[in-house]
C-alpha positions in Angstrom: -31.3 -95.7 53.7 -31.1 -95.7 50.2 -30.5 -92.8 47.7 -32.5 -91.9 44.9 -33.3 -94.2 41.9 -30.3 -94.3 39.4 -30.7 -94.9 35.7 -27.7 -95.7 33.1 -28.4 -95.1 29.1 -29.2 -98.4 27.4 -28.6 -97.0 23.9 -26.1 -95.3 21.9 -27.4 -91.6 22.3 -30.0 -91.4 24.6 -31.7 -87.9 23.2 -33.3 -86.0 26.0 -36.4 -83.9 25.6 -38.0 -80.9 27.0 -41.3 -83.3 27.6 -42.9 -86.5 26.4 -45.2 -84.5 24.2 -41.9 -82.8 22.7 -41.0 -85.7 19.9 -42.6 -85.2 16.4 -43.8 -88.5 14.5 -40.2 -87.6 12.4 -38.4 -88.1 15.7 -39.5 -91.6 15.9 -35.9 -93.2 15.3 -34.3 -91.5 17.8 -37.0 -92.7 20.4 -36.1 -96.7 19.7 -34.2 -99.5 21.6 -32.0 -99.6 19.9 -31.4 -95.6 18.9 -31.4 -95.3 15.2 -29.5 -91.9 15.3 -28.2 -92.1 11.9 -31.6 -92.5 10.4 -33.0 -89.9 12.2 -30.4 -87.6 11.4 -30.2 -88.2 7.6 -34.2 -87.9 7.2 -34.1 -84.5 9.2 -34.7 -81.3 6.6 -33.0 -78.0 7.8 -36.5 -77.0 9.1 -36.9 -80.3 10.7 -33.6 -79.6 12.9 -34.6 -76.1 13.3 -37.9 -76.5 14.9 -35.6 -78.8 17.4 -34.9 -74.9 18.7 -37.7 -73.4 17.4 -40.4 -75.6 19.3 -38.0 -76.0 22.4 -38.1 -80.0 22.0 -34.8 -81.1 22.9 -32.8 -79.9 26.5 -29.5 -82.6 25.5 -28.2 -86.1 25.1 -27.0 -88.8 27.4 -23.5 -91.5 26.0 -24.5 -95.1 26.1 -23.8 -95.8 29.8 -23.9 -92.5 31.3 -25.8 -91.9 34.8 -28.3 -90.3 36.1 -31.2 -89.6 38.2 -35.0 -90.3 38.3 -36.7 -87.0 38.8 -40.1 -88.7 38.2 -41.9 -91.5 36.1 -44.9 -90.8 33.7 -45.8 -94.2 32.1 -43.7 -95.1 29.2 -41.0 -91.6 30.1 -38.7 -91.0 32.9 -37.6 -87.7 33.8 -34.5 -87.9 34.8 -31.3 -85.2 36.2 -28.0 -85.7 34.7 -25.1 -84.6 37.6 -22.3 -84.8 35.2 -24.0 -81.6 33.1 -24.2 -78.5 35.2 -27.0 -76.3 35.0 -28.2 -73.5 36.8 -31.3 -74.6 35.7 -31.6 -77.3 38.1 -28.9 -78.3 40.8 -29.2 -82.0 40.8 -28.3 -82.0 36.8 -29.4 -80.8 33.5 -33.6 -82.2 33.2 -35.2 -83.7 30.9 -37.2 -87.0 29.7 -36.5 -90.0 28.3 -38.3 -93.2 27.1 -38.3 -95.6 29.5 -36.9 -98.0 27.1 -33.8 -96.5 26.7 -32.7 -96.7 30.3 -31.6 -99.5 32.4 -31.7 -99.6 36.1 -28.1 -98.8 37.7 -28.3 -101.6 40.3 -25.4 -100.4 42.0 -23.0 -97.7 41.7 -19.8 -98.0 39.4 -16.8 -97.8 41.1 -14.2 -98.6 38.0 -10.6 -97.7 39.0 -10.0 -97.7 34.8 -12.5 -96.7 32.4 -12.4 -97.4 28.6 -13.0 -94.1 26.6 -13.9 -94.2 22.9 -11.1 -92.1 21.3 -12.0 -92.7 17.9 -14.4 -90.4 16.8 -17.0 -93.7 16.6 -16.5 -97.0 18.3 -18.1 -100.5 17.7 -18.9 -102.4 21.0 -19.4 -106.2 20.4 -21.9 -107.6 23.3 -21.5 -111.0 24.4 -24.9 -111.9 25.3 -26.9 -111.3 23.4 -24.7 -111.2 20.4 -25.5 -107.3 19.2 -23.3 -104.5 17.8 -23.7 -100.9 18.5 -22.0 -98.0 17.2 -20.8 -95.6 20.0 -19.8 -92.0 20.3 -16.7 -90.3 20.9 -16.1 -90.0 24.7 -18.6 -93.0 25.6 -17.0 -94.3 29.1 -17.9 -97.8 30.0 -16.0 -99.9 33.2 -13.2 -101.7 32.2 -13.1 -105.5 33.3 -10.0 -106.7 31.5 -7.6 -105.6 29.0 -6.8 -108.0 25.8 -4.0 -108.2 23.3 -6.5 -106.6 21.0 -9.0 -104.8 23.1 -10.7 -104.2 25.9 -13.3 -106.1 27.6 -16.1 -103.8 29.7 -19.1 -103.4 32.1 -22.0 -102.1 30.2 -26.0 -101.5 30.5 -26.3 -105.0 28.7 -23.8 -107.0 30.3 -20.6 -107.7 29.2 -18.8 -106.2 25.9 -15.9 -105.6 23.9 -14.1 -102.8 22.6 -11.4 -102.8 20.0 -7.9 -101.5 21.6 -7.0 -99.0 18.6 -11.3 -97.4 19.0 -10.5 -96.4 22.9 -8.1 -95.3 25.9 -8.0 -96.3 28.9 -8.5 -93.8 31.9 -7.7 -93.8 35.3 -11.4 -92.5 36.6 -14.3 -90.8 35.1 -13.4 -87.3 35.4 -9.8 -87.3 34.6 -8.0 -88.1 31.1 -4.7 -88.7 31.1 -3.4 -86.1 29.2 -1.0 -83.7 29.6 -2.3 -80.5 31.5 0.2 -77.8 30.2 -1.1 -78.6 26.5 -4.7 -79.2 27.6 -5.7 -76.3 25.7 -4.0 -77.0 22.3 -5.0 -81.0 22.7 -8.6 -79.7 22.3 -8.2 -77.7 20.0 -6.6 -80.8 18.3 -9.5 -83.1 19.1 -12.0 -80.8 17.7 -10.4 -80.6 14.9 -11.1 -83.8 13.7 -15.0 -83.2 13.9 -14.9 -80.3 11.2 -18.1 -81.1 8.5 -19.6 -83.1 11.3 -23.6 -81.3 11.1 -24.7 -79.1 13.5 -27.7 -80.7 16.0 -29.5 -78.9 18.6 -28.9 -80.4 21.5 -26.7 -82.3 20.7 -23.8 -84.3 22.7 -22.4 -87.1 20.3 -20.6 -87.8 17.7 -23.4 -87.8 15.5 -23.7 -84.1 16.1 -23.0 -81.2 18.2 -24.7 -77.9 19.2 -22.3 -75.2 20.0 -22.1 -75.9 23.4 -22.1 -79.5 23.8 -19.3 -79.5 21.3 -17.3 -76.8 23.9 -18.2 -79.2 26.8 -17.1 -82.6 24.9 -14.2 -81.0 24.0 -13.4 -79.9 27.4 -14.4 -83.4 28.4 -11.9 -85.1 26.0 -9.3 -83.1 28.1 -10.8 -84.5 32.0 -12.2 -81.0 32.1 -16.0 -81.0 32.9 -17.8 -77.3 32.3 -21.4 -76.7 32.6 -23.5 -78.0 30.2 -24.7 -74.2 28.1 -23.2 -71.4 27.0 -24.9 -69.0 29.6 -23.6 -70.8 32.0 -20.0 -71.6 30.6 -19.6 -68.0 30.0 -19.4 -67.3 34.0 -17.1 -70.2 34.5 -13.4 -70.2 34.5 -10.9 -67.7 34.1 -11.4 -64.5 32.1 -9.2 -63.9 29.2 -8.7 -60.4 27.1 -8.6 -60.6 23.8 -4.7 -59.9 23.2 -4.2 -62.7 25.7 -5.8 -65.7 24.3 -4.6 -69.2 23.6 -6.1 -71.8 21.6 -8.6 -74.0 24.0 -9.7 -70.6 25.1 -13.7 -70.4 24.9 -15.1 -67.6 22.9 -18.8 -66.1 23.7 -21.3 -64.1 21.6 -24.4 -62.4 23.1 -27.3 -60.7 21.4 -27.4 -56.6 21.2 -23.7 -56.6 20.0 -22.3 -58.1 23.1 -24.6 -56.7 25.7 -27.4 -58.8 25.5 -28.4 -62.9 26.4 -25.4 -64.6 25.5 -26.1 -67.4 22.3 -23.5 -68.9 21.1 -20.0 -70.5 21.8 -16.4 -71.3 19.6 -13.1 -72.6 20.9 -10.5 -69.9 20.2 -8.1 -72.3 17.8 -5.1 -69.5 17.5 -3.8 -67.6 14.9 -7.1 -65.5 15.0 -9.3 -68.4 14.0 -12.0 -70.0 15.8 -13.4 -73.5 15.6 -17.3 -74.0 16.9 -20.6 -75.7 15.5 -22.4 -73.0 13.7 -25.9 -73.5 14.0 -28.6 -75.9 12.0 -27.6 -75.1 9.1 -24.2 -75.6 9.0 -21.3 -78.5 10.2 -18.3 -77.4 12.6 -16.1 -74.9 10.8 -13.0 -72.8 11.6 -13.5 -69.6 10.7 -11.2 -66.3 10.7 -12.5 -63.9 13.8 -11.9 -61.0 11.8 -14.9 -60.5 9.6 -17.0 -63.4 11.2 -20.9 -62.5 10.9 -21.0 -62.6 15.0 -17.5 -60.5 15.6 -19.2 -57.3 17.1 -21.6 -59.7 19.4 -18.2 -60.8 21.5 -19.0 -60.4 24.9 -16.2 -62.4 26.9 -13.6 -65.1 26.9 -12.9 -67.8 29.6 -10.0 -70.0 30.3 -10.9 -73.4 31.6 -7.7 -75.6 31.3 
């Protein structure tokens, strides 16, 4: 008997929505095959990217080759559940839609014993047939087939491809890195690092841009850790820390009401009293100085995950 219908991401950053009504005429790029992201983000206004939040348009992104589910199929949109990001809003994965054209059917489940991993914070994938270039995120995973003197050759939603061998790492399965656990924390840290001045996008879970969360997650990710996909929900996950007892990697959470309210927003404590975290639409990742920081009396809790 066969499972549910399983769907892989045919393009770069496969942006998904809260409904097929939910993209403006604006949003048009993002909706392509292939995904202009770049365009789309550079036309976007601070109000455009706001009402991304304000209008409740966007639930999160998909990598180019990620799986996931079909929840249902409305003409030219899928709705689809994405296992890999926890949600307590659904069990099967985080929901939302996507156009049709920016899936491919997963004929058969990927069983990769090594996995290529963009470590550069972009990548440039070369397909074979056809000929075509895309530009892919930090963290994309695609199957590897075989391993080159100067790159990697991989499985992906269009066939074969290739992957320049300074652009990725290899890995040993998807949910597991390679790195070093006792310094899992402070290798984070590092990795996020090199994303400050990167723009703030709601929703967002690529390279191109991070929300607050997403950029905790893909962090995390970077590290074979896999969270849940919101703050809400990261903030009951993992071990509690006390203030006087964090280490950098340590997650940091803000809740209205001065602490006692719906928790909003989430930073990666970075040490020496700093914290690094994607501010909101109008800013880019920052590290900032705890002490004096506009949110400081709406810290609620702190949770170890590595």
């Amino acid at each position: 008997m066969s499972g549910p219908k399983r769907v892989r991401a045919a393009v770069s950053v496969a942006t998904v929505w809260t409904s097929p009504d939910s993209p403006r005429p604006l949003d048009e790029p993002a909706l392509r095959h292939p995904a202009a992201i770049t365009e789309w983000l550079g036309a976007m206004t601070v109000k455009d990217k706001l009402d991304l939040y304000g209008a409740n348009r966007i639930q999160t992104q998909m990598l180019y080759g990620a799986e996931a589910v079909v929840a249902e199929e409305s003409g030219e949109w899928v709705k689809v559940f994405i296992p890999e990001q926890t949600t307590r809003k659904e069990g099967a994965g985080y929901p939302g839609w996507v156009p049709r054209r920016q899936l491919t059917e997963a004929s058969a489940e990927v069983a990769a014993d090594r996995w290529a991993e963009v470590s550069a914070p972009r990548a440039r994938l070369t397909l074979r047939s056809p000929k075509a270039e895309i530009e892919l995120s930090f963290l994309s995973r695609l199957p590897v087939i075989e391993e080159t003197n100067d790159g990697v050759v991989v499985d992906t939603p269009h066939g074969t491809g290739f992957l320049p061998k300074e652009q990725v790492r290899i890995v040993g399965s998807p949910a597991s890195s390679g790195a070093e656990e006792e310094h899992a924390g402070q290798q984070l840290v590092r990795q996020g690092m090199r994303f400050i001045g990167l723009p703030y996008l709601w929703g967002g879970m690529s390279s191109f841009g991070y929300d607050c969360s997403g950029f905790a997650y893909s962090m995390h990710k970077s590290q074979g850790i896999l969270i849940p996909r919101d703050a809400s929900d990261q903030a009951v996950r993992g071990q509690m820390v006390e203030r006087d007892s964090l280490e950098p990697g340590d997650l940091l959470f803000f809740a209205y009401e001065e602490g006692k309210g719906r928790v909003h927003h989430v930073g990666i404590y970075a040490g020496e009293n700093r914290m690094l975290h994607s501010p909101d639409s109008e800013g880019c990742i920052e590290l900032v100085e705890l002490d004096g920081y506009r949110l400081a009396k709406e810290h609620c809790i702190s949770r170890r995950n590595w």
